[in-house]
Structure formats: structure tokens, C-alpha cells
Backbone bond lengths (Angstrom), bond angles and torsions (degrees), N, CA, C in turn:
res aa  C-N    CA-C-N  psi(-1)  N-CA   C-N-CA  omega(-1)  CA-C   N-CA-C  phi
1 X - - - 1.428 - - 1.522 108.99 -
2 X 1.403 104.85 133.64 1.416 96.10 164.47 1.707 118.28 -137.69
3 X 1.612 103.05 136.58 1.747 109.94 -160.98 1.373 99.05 -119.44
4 X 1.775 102.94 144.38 1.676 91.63 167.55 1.641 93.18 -146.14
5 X 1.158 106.86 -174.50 1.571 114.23 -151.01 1.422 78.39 -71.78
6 X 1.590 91.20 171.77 1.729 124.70 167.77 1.614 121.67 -76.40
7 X 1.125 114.56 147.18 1.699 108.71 -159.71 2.000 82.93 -76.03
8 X 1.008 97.77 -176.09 1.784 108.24 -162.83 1.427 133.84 170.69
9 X 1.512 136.59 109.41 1.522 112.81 -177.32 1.196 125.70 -24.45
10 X 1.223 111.31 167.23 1.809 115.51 -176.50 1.325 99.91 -91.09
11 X 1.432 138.35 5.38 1.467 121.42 170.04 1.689 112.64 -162.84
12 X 0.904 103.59 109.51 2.035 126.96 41.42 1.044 117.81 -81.51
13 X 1.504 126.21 156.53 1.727 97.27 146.35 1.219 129.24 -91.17
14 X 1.241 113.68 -161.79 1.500 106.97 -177.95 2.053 88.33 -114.77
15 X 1.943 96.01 146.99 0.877 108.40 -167.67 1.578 110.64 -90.51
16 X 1.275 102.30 156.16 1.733 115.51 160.46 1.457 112.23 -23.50
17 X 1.542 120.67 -78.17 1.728 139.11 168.72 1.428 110.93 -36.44
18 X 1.136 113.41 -35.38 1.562 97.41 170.03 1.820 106.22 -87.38
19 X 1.094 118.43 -41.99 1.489 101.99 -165.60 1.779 107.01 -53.29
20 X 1.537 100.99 -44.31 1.227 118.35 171.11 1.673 118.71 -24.35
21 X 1.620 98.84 -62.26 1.582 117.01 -177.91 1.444 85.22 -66.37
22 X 1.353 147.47 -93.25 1.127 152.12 -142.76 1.712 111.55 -37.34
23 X 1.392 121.07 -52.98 1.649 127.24 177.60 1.193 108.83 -62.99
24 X 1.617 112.35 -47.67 1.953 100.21 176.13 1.676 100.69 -69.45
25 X 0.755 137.30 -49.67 1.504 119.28 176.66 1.391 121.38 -32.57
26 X 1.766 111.90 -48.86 1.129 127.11 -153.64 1.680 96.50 -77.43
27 X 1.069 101.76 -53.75 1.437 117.93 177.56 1.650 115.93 -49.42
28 X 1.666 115.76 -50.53 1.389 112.78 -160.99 1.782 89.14 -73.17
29 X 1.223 142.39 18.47 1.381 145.64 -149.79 1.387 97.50 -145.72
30 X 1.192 115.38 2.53 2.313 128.36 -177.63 1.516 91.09 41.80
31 X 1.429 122.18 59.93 1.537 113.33 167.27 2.003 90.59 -118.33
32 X 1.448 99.47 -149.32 1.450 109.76 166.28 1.707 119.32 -159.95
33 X 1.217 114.96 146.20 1.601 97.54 175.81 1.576 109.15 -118.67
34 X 1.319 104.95 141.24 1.213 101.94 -173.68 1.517 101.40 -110.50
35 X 1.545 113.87 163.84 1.705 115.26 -163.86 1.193 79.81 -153.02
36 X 1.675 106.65 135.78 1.660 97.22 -176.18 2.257 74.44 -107.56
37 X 2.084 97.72 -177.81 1.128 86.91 -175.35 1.832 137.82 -78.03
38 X 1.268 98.96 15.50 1.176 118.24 -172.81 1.776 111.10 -100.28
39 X 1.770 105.94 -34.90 1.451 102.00 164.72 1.538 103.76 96.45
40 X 1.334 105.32 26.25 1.832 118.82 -169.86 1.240 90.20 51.82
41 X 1.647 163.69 16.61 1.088 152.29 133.67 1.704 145.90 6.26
42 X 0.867 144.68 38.00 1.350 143.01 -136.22 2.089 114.40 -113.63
43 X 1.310 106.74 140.84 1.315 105.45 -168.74 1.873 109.61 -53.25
44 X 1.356 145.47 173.57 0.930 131.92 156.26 2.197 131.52 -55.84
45 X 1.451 79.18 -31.62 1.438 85.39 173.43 1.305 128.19 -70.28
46 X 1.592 119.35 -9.70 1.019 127.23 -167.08 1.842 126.78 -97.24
47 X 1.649 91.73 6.26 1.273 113.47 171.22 1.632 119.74 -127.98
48 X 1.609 110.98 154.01 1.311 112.69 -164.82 1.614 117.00 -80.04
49 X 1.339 117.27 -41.07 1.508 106.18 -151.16 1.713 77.31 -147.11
50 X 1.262 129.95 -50.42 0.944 111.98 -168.69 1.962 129.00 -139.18
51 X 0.969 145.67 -154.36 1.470 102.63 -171.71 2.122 96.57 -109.39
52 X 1.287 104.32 27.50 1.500 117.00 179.67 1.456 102.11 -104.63
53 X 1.474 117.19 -30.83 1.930 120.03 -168.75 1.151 92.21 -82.12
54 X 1.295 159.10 132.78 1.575 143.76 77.99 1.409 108.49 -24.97
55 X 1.502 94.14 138.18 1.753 113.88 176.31 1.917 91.03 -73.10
56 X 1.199 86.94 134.47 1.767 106.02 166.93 2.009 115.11 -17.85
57 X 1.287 106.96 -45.67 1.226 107.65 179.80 1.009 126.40 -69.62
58 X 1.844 112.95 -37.45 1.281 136.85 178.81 1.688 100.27 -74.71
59 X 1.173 123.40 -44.87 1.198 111.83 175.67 1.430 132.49 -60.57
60 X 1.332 109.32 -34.65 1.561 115.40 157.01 1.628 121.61 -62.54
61 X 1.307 98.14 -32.22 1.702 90.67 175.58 1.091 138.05 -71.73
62 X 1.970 107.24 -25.95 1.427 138.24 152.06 1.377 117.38 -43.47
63 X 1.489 106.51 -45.89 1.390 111.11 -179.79 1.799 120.48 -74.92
64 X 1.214 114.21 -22.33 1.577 120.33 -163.28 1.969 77.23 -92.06
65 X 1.285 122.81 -32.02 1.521 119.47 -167.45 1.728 90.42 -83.13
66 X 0.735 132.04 -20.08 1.402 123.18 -176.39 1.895 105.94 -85.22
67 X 1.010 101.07 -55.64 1.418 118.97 -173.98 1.693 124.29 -24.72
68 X 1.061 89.89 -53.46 2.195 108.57 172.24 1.847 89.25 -54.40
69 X 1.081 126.87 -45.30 1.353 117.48 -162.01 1.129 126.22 -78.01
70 X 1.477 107.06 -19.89 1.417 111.84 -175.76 1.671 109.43 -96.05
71 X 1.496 89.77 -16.51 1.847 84.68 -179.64 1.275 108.01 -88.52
72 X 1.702 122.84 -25.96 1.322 91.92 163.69 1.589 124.41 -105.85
73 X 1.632 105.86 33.46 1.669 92.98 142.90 1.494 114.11 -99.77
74 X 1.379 131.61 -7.66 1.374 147.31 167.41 1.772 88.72 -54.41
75 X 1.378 125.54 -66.76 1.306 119.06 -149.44 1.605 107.53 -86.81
76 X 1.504 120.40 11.15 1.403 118.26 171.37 1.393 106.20 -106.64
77 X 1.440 133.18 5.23 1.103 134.46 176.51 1.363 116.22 -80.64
């Protein structure tokens, strides 16, 4: 399995200590979490209704930013 944070305004951010907690979790469970470098991070404007929607554009861009990550945890398997 592999989980990564929830898309989300850029502030707060989310801290070091949690990602921390989050990978040993992920890990003591033989999954993986992936964090791209932004932290699913996104300006406020860049979502529709709530801070979970990305507008359509933003959501594709999330996705092409996600993408490098999953293939190479795809390609260490």
C-alpha cells in the first residue's frame, strides 16, 4: 500500500514530527508514505469549496506532481 497526505492549504504547514510519526506507522504496517516536496500543500485559491477540492486544474497538477513518486516506489518493488 502506498498513502500520502491529503491535499490542504499551505498554512499551517504540516510539521517534520508528524511526517515522522506518519512513515513509522506506515512502515511498521509494510506499506509506504509518500510526501511529495510541497507536502500536498496548496495556496488557498487553488481550491473550490473546500480545503480537500482542488479546482480541476490544480488537481491535475497535483497529479503530474505526484506521479515521479509513485513510479519510483512502483519501480523498487
Amino acid at each position: 500500500m502506498i498513502g500520502g497526505l491529503p491535499v490542504a492549504f499551505d498554512n499551517p504547514g504540516v510539521g517534520d514530527d508528524l511526517i515522522a510519526e506518519l512513515r513509522a506507522f506506515y512502515a511498521a504496517h509494510g506499506a509506504t508514505l509518500v510526501v511529495l516536496d510541497n507536502r500536498s500543500q496548496y495556496p488557498r485559491d487553488w481550491f473550490y469549496d473546500t480545503p480537500f477540492h482542488l479546482e480541476e486544474a490544480h488537481a491535475i497538477e497535483h497529479s503530474r506532481r505526484l506521479a515521479p513518486y509513485l513510479r519510483a516506489v512502483g519501480a523498487g518493488r
